[in-house]
N, C-alpha and C positions, 0 to 999 in steps of 0.2 A: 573432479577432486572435491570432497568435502572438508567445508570451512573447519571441521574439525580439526584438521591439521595444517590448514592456511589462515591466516589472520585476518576476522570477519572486514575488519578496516582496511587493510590493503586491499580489498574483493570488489569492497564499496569504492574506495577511492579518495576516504573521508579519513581527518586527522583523526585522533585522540578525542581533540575536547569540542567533538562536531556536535550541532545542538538535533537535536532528534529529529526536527523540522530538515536540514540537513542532511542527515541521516534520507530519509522518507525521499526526498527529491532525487539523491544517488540512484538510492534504488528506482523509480523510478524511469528514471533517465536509462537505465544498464537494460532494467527490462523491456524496455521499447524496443531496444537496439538488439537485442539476446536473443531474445525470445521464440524459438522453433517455428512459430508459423509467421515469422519477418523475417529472421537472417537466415541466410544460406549457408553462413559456416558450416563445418564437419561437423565443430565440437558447440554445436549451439547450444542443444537439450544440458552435457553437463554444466556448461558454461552459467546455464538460466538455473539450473538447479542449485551450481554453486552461489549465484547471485542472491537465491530464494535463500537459502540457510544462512546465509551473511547476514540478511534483514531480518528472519528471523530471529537471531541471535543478539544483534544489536536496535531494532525495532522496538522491541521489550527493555521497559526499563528494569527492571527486575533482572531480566536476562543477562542487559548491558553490565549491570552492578556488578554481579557475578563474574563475569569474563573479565570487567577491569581486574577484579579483584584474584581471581585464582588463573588467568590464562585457558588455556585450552582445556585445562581439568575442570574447568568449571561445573560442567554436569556431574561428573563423579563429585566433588567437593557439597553439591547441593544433596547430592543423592547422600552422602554419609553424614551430612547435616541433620537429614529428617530420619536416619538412623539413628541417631544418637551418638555418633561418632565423631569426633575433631576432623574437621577437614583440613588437609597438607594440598600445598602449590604451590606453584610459581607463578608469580607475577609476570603478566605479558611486557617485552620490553617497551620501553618509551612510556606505560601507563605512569598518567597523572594524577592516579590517585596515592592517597596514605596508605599502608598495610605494612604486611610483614614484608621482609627482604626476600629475595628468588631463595628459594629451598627451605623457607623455615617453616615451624609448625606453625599454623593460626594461631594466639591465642583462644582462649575458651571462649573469653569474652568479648571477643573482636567481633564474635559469629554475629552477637546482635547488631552489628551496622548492615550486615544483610539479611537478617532477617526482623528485625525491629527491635525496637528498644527491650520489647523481654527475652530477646535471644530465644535459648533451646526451650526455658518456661512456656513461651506461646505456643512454641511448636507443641510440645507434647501436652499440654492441655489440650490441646483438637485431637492429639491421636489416640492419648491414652483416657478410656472412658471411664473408666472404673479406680485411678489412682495410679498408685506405683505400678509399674510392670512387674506380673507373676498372675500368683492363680488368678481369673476371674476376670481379669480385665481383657477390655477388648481395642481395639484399634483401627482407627479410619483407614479406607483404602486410599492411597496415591493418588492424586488427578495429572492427567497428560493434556499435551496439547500438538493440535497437530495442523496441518495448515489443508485449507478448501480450497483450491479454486475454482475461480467461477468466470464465464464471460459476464459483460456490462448487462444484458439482454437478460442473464439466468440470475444475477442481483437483483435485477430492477422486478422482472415477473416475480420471483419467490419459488415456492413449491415445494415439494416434496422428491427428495433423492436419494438414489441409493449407495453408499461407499463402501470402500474398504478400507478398514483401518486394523494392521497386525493382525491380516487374516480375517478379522472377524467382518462379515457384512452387516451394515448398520443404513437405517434409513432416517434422513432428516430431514425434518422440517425446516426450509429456508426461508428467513421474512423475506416481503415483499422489498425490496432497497435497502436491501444489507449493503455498508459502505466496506471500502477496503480498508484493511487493521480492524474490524468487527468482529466480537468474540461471538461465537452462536455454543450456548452450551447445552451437553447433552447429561442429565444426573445420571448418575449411576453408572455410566458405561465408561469409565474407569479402573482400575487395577482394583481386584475382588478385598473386601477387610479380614481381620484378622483375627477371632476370637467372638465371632458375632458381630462384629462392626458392620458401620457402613461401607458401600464400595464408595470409591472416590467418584470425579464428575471427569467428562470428557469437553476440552473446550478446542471449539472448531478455530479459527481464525482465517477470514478472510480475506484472500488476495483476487485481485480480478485482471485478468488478464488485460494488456495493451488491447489499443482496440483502433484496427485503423481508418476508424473519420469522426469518434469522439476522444479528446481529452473531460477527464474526471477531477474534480475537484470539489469533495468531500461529497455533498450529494448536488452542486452544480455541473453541465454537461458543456463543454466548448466544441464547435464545430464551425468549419471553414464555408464563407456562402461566396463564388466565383459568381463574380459580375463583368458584362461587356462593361468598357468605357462609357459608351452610351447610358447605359440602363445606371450606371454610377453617377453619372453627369445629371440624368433628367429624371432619377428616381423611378424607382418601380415598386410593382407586389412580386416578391423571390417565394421560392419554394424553398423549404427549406428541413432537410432530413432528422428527424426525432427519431428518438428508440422505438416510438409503436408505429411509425408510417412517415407523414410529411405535415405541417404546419407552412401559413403562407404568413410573410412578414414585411411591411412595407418599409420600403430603403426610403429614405430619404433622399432629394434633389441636391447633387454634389454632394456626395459619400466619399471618400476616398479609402485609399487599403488600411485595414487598420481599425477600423468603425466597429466599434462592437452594436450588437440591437438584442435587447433581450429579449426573451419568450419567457413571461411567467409560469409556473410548474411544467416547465416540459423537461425537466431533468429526472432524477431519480426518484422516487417516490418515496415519503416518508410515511409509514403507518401510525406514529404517535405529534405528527406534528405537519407543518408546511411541508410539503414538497421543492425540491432542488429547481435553478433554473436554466433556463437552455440560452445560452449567447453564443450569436452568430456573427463572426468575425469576416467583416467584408474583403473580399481579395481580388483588385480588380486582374481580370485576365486578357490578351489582348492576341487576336487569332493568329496561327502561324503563316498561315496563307489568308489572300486577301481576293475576294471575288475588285473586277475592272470596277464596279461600282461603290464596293466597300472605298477601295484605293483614294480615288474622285473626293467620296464623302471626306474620308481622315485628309485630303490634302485642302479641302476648303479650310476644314477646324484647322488645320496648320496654320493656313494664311490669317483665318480670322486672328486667332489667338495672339499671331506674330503681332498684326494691328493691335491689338488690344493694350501687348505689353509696351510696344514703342510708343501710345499714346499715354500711359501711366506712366512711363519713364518721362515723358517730357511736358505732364503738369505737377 
């Protein structure tokens, strides 16, 4: 089912006046759990895809604006916007924003709280190049946007790919550590102009797939490091799994669950700056079956320990 006709905010799970941060963590959270190559549901695929169109629609603030402001017609309302036309809507219920009442026409002048303070002025100073519309003048094409995904691995390497967008095949350059919500734009390959005009620009937006043994956090990577008791207790060098292979990191003596250890730049790669970093979250694990010697061993630490605490109890 597409959010178009279900309400982006019941999809998320998130009130009205949820802060974008908010926003971003739902989704999130929905896509981990959604998402075709994790859940087994039937209806996973539309489920992930209704979850993608939800964030895409309230992700964007621009977007979000919009949808408070005209409900589900919000596309057609922006679309006759940049026509030149009055946008008509209705107000989605519960919205907390000001505006006109369910069924009334926009005002003229209302348009600029959604599109800035010069209203239809700004708009059509970019569209119209040559002055008033009539002979002579020309007009910018439309820009679209459309969403990329990518796994963690095809972010971080970059490259070159090939897509399809409304039929047409297009290939793109992808930076090396494109983050998720990352616009990658493409000029020109936008809806053709009008009169000799420019054509508009195509902008990508990037989403990156769940990924199960990194969490992501902006260009930081999180990943779980299982430790015996032992190697917790008396510290060790762990292995520890990065995007390009393994990195070894020294635990410290008495680590408990919970321990973060960082690895400077093993996260995502930045081309204009630092690179992200990789923290490994200690977890200790404790075997299910027990070799006769294992056993022996954990019942001395038993006894020891037991000693240990009744002589701290009774100084």
């Amino acid at each position: 089912m597409s959010t178009r006709n279900r309400d982006p905010y019941d999809v998320l799970g998130v009130p009205r006046d949820a802060s974008q941060e908010d926003i971003r963590r739902a989704y999130r959270r929905l896509a981990r759990t959604h998402h075709p190559d994790v859940s087994k549901e039937p209806d996973a695929e539309s489920r992930f895809k209704e979850i993608s169109e939800a964030h895409d629609t309230l992700g964007d603030a621009e977007k979000r604006a919009a949808y408070d402001r005209y409900g589900p017609d919000w596309r057609a309302a922006r679309e006759a916007a940049a026509a030149g036309r009055t946008p008509r809507g209705r107000r989605p219920a519960g919205a907390g924003r000001t505006g006109s009442a369910a069924g009334e026409e926009i005002p003229f002048e209302d348009v600029g709280d959604l599109f800035g303070q010069g209203g239809f002025g700004d708009v059509f100073g970019d569209l119209f190049r040559g002055g008033r519309p009539g002979a002579g003048f020309s007009m910018g094409g439309a820009d679209h946007e459309a969403v990329l995904e990518l796994s963690l691995e095809e972010a971080a390497r970059g490259g070159r790919r090939r897509i399809t967008i409304d039929g047409r095949s297009i290939e793109v350059d992808i930076p090396a550590g494109v983050t998720d919500g990352q616009r990658v734009r493409l000029a020109g390959q936008g809806s053709a102009g009008a009169g000799g005009g420019p054509p508009g620009d195509l902008y990508l937006r990037v989403r990156l797939r769940p990924h199960p043994r990194f969490r992501v956090d902006g260009r930081d990577l999180h990943v779980e490091l299982p430790l015996s008791p032992a190697d917790a207790a008396l510290g060790v060098s762990a292995e520890v799994q990065t995007l390009d292979g393994t990195a070894r990191v020294k635990v410290p003596p008495g680590s408990s669950s919970g321990r973060r250890l960082r690895l400077r730049g093993k996260g995502l790669p930045n081309p204009s700056g630092t690179p992200g970093d990789l923290y490994a979250t200690v977890r200790i694990v404790v075997p299910k079956e027990l070799s006769d010697e294992e056993r022996e061993a954990y019942e001395r630490l038993r006894s020891t320990t037991g000693t240990r605490r009744r002589r701290s109890r009774a100084a």
